[in-house]
N, C-alpha and C positions, 0 to 999 in steps of 0.2 A: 488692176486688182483691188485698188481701193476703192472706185466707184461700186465694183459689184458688193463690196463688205458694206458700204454706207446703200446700196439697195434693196440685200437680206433684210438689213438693222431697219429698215422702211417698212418692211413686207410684216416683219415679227411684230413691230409695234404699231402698225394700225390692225393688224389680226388680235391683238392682244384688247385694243380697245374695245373690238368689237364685241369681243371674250367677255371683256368688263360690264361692256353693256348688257348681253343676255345674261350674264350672272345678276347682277342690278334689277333684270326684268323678273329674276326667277324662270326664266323660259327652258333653260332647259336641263338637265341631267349633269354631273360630273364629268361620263362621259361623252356624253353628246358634246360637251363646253371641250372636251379635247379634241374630239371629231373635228366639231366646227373649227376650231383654230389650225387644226392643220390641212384642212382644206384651203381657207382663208391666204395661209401662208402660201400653198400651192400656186392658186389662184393670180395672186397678187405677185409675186414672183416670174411668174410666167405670162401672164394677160395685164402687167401695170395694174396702173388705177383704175383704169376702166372697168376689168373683172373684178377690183375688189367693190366697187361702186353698183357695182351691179348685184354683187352679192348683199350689200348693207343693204341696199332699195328691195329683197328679197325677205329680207331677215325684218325690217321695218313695217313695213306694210301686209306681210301676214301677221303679225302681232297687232296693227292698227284693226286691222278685217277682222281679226278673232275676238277683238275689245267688241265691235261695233254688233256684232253679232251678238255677243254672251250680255250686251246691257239692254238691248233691244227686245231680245227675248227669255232673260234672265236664266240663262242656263247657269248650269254650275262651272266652278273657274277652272280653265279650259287645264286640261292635265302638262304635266312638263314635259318636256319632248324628253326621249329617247336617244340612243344612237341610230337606234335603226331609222330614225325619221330624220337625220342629218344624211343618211345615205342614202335614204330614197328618195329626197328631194333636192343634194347638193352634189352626190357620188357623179351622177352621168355630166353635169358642168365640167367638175373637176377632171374626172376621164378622158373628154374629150381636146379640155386645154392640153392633158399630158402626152395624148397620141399625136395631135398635130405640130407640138411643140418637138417632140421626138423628129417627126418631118421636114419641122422649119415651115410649118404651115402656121404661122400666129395669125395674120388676119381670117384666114378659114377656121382656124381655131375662135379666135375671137366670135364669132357668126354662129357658131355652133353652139359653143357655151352661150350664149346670148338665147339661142330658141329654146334648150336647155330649160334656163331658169324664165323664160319666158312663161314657158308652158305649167313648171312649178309653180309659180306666183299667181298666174291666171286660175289654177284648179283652188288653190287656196283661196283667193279674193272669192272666186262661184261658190266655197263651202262656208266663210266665213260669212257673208253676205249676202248668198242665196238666200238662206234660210229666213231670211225676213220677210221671204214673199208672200203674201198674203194665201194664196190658193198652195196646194199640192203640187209638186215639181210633177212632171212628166218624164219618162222613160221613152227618148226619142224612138229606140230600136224597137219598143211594143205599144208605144202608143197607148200607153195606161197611169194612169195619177199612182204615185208610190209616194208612201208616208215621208213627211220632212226629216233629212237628218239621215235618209235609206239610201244607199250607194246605186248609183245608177236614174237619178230623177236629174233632173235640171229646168230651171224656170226662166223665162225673162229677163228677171232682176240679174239672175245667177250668171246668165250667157255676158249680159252686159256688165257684169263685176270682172269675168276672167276675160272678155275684148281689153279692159279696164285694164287689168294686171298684165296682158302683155305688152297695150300700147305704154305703157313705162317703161319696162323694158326695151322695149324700139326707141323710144325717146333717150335715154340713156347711151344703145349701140350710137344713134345718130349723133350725136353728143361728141363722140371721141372717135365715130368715122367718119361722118360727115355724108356719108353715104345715105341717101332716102330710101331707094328699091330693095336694097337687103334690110334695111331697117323695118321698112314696112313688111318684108319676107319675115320678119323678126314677130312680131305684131303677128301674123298670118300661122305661123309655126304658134306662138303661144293657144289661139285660138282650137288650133287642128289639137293640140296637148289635151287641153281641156274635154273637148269633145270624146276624144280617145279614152278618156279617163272612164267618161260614161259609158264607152260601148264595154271597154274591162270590167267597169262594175258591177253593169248588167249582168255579163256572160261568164265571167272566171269567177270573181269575187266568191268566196265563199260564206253563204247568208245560214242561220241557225233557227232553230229552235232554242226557246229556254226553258227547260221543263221545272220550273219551278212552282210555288202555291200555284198563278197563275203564267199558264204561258205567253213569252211574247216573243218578239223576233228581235234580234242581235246580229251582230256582225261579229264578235266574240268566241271562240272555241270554246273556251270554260265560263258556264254562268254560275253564279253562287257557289266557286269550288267544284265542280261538277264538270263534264263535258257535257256542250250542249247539239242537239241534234240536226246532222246537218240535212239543208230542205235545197240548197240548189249551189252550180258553182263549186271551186274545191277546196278544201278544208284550209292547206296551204299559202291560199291566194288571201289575202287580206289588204287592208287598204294600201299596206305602207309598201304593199309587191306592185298595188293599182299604180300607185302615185312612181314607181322607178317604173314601171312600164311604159307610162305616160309622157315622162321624162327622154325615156330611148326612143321613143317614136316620133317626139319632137326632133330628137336630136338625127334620126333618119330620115325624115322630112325632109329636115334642112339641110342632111347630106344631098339628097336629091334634087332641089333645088341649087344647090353650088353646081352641079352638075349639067343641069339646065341653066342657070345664069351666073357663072364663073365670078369669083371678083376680080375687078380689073386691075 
């Protein structure tokens, strides 16, 4: 019983530091700062160090990718996250440690949240990082250049930023399994996220009009107090539905994969 009270008192206070750190960064919201901490706590509770490790290296290096972006092409300074954006990019990690945990599935648990946040990080490092590419992203599904910054483009740079973002994550899983083949599955799931993300943003994502002095296109429901008009996609569907999308179908991926290659 006292091992497990000296393993909560672990779990709170490295989710606490982490808490510290995103307050420190400014990154994100009161309640997002709660969100995140009790997922953190979840996380690390359930999946040890390795899930919380894997959660910091998620939380670190979208913040580093958003730096690299916003000084490179001097955007303005990137908004504070949300709650809704700790749950569309940490919710299905966290879910999937607590159903298989429920099982007594930790190491299939472990593998899951891993592609998880794989595929998280991966889309992040492709938006934070894409966008320096020189030429227009492409829209794999039509095969057409779409404005930088428009949901559903992807470029070069961008493909090789979320390879990038998953293989850390693999590097990480392999780290504390030791296991290469699910690791590299790991690596494989972030990749298929990302992709995924593009075909959701192309086809669901709901894209606007702004009818404002001059029009232009947003990804936004309301432009200037106003609702803006919507031109494809539906109204509902927004990035932060793309990105838990993206997220679940990483994480069904890797279901299917467990399934085709079992842990041993």
């Amino acid at each position: 019983m006292l091992e497990l009270f000296y393993y909560c008192l672990l779990a709170v206070g490295l989710s606490c530091l982490l808490a510290l750190f995103a307050h420190l960064k400014k990154a994100l919201t009161a309640g997002a700062l709660l969100m995140a901490w009790s997922f953190s706590v979840i996380i690390t509770l359930l999946s040890g160090i390795g899930g919380f490790t894997i959660l910091c290296a998620v939380f670190v290096f979208t913040i580093l990718a958003d730096k690299i972006g916003k000084r490179k092409t001097k955007r303005e300074k990137p908004e504070v996250r949300a709650p809704i954006q700790i749950l569309s990019n940490v919710g299905t990690g966290t879910l999937v440690i607590l159903i298989c945990a429920a099982f007594n599935l930790s190491m299939e648990g472990f593998f899951l949240y891993a592609c998880a946040m794989a595929a998280s990080l991966a889309d992040s490092m492709a938006s934070g990082i894409g966008i320096l590419s020189k030429k227009d992203p492409v829209c794999l599904f039509t095969r057409t250049r779409v404005p930088r910054g428009q949901s559903g483009g992807v470029s070069l740079l961008g493909i090789g930023a979320s390879l990038l973002g998953g293989l850390i994550i693999a590097g990480f899983h392999f780290i504390f399994t030791e296991n290469l083949l699910h690791s590299g599955l790991v690596a494989l799931a972030g990749l298929i996220g990302s992709l995924a993300d593009s075909f959701f943003g192309t086809f669901l994502q709901g894209k606007f009009i702004c009818k404002g002095k001059e029009s232009h296109y947003t990804e936004k429901r309301f432009c200037h107090g106003k609702p803006a008009q919507l031109t494809h996609g539906y109204a509902w569907i927004d990035n932060n539905m793309v990105n838990l999308f993206n997220n679940l179908f990483s994480a069904l991926f890797g279901l299917i994969l467990l399934l085709l290659i079992p842990i041993p």
